[in-house]
Steps between C-alpha positions, in 0.01 A plus 500: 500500500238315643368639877527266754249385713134742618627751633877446403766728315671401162887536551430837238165677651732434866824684325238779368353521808844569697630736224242702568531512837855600429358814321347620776696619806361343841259280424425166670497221220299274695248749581532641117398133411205477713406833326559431145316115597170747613474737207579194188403227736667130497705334362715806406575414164697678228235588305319671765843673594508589110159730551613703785469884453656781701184533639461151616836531667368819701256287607735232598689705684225617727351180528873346651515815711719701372585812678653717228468641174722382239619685229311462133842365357508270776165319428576512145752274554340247756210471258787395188641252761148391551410508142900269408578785285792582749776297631346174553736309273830679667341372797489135449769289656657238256393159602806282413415087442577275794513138622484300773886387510666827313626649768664274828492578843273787426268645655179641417399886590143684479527898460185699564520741256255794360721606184801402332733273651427648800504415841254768597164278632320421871400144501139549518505801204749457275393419101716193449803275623795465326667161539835475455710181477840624697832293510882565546516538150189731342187645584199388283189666488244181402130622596298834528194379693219768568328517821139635388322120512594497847291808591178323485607220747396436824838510652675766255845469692483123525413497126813721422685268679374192348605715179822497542504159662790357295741756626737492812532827578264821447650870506236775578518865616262412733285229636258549776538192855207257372625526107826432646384179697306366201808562287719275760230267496484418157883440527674825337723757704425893493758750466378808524666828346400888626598641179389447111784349326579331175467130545799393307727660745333398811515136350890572404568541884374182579634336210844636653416306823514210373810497381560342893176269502307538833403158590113553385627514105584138501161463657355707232161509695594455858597859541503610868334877547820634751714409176310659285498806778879501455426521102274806553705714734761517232276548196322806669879674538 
């Protein structure tokens, strides 16, 4: 797959890149980025990934500030996420076909997500969105969109927003005041969630609202934020 943008991530160097991470206990991914960006420089593309060493990753690891030692086993790993000799294709959501019209009175959902259908991303770090299409009836995952071109923008948070532009509502595990503002501003809704989770069942609970349409789903757009408030109290139970 083709990277995207100077100093963007392909949807498969960004899945490497958060296996990885996975692999080894503690780390920051958004620091481990910056770190693996300094020692292979940008864009971070698969074939650089491809050429990383044990070594390299010791250097890495220093470079993002990490504190402790990891175990040889442990690196060994990270560096086969790194490499896509590990896990990457267990990893990759299945992007099922959608169009405008399939799916009435729906509404459209943006997951920040590091692995996995996941709902385990900040706004302003995670690898990708998911976007779901979500009626009464099913829950469609339609896009995997990778958040890497965004990191050279002037406005990253604005950028991520403008990312996810299409969608109504965005569900994060966290999402700092000014992200939050831009995110209202460009006309989506935050919900945001303490705890990793899978997506699907998140999106399930809201799907299960429905069932007694608030008066924002006829809207489909006009959603009102203490609605949506409502929404999240009884997601996070």
């Amino acid at each position: 797959m083709a990277d995207i943008a100077a100093g963007g991530l392909s949807r498969e160097a960004a899945l490497r890149i958060a296996l990885a991470a996975r692999s080894l206990p503690d780390i920051v991914l958004a620091g481990f980025v910056g770190a693996l960006a300094d020692r292979l420089g940008l864009p971070l593309s698969t074939e650089k990934l491809g050429s990383v060493t044990v070594a390299d990753l010791q250097q890495v690891l220093k470079g993002g500030g990490a504190e402790q030692a990891f175990e040889r086993s442990a690196l060994e790993q990270a560096v086969r996420c790194l490499r896509g000799e590990e896990g990457v294709e267990a990893d990759e959501p299945q992007i099922a076909e959608y169009a405008e019209g399939d799916m009435p009175e729906s509404i459209r959902v943006a997951v920040a997500s590091n692995s996995a259908e996941n709902l385990d991303g900040h706004f302003g770090s995670c690898l990708r969105f998911l976007v779901y299409q979500v009626s009464r009836a099913e829950i469609r995952l339609i896009a995997a969109r990778p958040t890497g071109q965004t990191d050279a923008a002037e406005d990253k948070n604005a950028a991520r927003a403008e990312l996810i532009g299409d969608c109504h509502v965005v569900c994060v595990q966290s999402i700092g005041g000014p992200a939050a503002a831009k995110v209202v501003r460009a006309g989506l809704h935050p919900l945001k969630f303490s705890e990793p989770r899978p997506a699907r069942a998140t999106l399930g609970k809201l799907q299960d609202a429905l069932a007694v349409p608030p008066p924002w789903l006829a809207k489909i757009v006009g959603v009102a934020p203490a609605t949506l408030a409502r929404f999240a109290e009884g997601l996070d139970a």
